[in-house]
N, C-alpha and C positions, 0 to 999 in steps of 0.2 A: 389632225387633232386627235382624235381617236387612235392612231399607231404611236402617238408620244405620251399619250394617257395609260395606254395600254403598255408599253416600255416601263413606266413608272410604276404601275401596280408591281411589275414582276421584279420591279427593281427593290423594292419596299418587304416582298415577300422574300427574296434571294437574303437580302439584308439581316430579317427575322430572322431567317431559316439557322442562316451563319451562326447569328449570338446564341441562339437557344442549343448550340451544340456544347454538348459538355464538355470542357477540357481534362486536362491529367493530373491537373494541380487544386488541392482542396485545402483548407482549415480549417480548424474548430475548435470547440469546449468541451469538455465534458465535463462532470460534474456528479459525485454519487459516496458511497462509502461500504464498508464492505464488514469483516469479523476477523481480529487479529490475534492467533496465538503462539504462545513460547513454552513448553513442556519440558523445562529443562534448567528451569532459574532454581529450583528446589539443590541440582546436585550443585548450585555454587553454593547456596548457605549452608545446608548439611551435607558433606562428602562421604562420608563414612559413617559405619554403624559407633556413633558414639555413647548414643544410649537406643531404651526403646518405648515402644507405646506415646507413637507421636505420627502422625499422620501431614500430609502436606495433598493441596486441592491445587491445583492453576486451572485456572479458566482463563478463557477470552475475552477482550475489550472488542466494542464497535467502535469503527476508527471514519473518519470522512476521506474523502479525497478529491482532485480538480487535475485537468492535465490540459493546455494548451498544445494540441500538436498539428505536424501538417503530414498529408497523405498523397503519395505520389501514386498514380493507378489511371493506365489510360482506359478509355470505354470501351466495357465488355472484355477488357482482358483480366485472363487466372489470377494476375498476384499482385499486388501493393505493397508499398512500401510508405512506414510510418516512422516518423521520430516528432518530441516532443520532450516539453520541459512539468514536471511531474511533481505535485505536493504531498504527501500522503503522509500516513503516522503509521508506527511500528509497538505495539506493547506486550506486557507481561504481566502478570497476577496470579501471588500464589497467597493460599492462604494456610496458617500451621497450626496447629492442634494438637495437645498433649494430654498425657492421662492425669496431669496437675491442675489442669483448666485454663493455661495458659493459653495464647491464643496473637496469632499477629498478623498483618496482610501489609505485602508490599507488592506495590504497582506500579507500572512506569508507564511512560507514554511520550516516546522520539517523536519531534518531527524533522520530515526529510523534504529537501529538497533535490530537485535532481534531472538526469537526464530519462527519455524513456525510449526505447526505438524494437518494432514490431515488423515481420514477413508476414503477409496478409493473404491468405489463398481464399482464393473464390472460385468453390468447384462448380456453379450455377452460371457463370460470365453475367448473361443479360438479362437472364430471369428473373433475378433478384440480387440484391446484394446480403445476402449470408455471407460469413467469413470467418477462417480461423484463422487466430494469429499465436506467432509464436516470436518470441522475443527475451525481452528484459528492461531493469531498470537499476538505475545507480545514483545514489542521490546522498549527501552530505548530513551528516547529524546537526539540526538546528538546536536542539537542547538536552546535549550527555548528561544534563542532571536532575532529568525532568523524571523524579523518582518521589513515592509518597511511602509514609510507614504511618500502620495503624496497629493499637494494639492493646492490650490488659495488664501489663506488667506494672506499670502503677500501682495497680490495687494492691488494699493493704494487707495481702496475707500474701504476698509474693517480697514485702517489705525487707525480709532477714536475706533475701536471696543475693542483694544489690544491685537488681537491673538498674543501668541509668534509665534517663527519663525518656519518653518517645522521640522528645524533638532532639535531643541529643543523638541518639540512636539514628532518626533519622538523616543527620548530619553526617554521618560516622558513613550512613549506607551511602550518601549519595559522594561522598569525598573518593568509595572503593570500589563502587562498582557503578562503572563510565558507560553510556550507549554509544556506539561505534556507526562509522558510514554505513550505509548499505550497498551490498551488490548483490539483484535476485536474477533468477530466472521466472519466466511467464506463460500463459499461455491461458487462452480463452475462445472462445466463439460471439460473434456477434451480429449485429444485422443494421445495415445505414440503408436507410428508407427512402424516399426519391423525392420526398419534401423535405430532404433536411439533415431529419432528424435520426441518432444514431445511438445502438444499446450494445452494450459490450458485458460479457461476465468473465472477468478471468483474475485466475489462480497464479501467486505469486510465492517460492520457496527462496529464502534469501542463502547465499552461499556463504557468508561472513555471517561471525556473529555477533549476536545484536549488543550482548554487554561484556565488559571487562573488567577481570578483576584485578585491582591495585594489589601490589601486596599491602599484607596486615595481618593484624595478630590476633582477627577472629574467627578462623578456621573458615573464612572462606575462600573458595579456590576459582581456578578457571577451569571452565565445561562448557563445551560445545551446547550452543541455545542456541539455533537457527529459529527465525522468525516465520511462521507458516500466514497467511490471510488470503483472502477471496474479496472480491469485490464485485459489485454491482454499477456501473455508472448509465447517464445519461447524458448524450451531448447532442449538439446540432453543427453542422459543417457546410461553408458551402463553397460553392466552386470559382477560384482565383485569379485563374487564368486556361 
């Protein structure tokens, strides 16, 4: 009785032992948002010195983002391998300024969906999971017209000038200047914790640009506007097989 009891324990613990080994195959979520900017939407409105004493501002949007992916990486080895299906937004804001007191801001704001796939080194193996990855992402424009215009030319001392009116204008901008797919390049550092849970920061430069211009007949042009943002996320992943 006792040598079939004792067979059982070991058989119980051999059993444990097995499942609690990590395998190579993981999944997960993440979830996070990052700072997105475009420094380069001004040369499509104004390309040249057509007048002067007029100023132009861009800044950045904070954008969200979420990425389903899976990670190939067997235990305690250097490198992993990541791909993944990727949400994220792409925008621009510039604001213009004249010695007239004129004044206008247009901003945009793509969303993409897409693919994402990352080389993941792990110079630590077993110590820890620190990592840098380096990759990319490519992902479809879900809304080329996802463009706003704000502005003063209304007011009535700008009246003899003839601006049309915002929403018109607004119409005019989102018919000629279209957001385009994206293709970036990537790379970040991050660390998947042994409960789970997983922090990633990484830096995204898109190769393509982000708007295009139709022709038209108000001197705006096409210029290179690569899309630059950084992100921060948080996910949890766990092990599949």
């Amino acid at each position: 009785m006792g040598t079939k009891f004792n067979l059982l324990i070991l058989f119980i613990v051999s059993s444990l032992s097995l499942s609690a080994q990590e395998g190579a195959f993981n999944a997960g979520v993440r979830l996070g948002g990052g700072y997105s900017v475009n420094s380069h939407v001004d040369k499509i409105l104004v390309s040249e010195d057509y007048y002067a004493n007029y100023s132009f501002d861009n800044k950045g949007q904070f954008v969200p983002s979420a990425e389903l992916f899976f990670l190939y990486r067997q235990p305690a080895s250097l490198w992993g391998v990541e791909a993944g299906i990727a949400y994220y937004n792409k925008t621009a804001r510039v604001r213009y300024e004249d010695k007239n007191e004129l004044n206008y801001t247009l901003s945009t704001r793509y969303h993409h969906l897409g693919l994402a796939a990352y080389f993941n080194l792990y110079p630590f193996k077993a110590k820890n999971s620190l990592h840098v990855s380096l990759g990319g992402r490519i992902g479809a424009n879900l809304s080329p017209s996802n463009l706003t215009y704000a502005g003063n030319q209304e007011d009535a001392k700008f009246s003899a000038l003839g601006y049309p009116n915002l929403k018109e204008t607004e119409g005019i901008l989102k018919a000629k200047l279209k957001g385009r797919p994206d293709a970036a390049l990537g790379a970040g550092i991050g660390f998947d914790f042994p409960f789970g849970m997983t922090l990633d920061l990484r830096y995204h430069y898109s190769l393509t640009n982000s708007i295009k211009t139709e022709t038209n007949t108000y001197n705006w042009v096409e210029h290179d506007n690569h899309n630059q943002q950084i992100e921060l996320t948080v996910g949890y992943m766990i092990n599949i097989r």
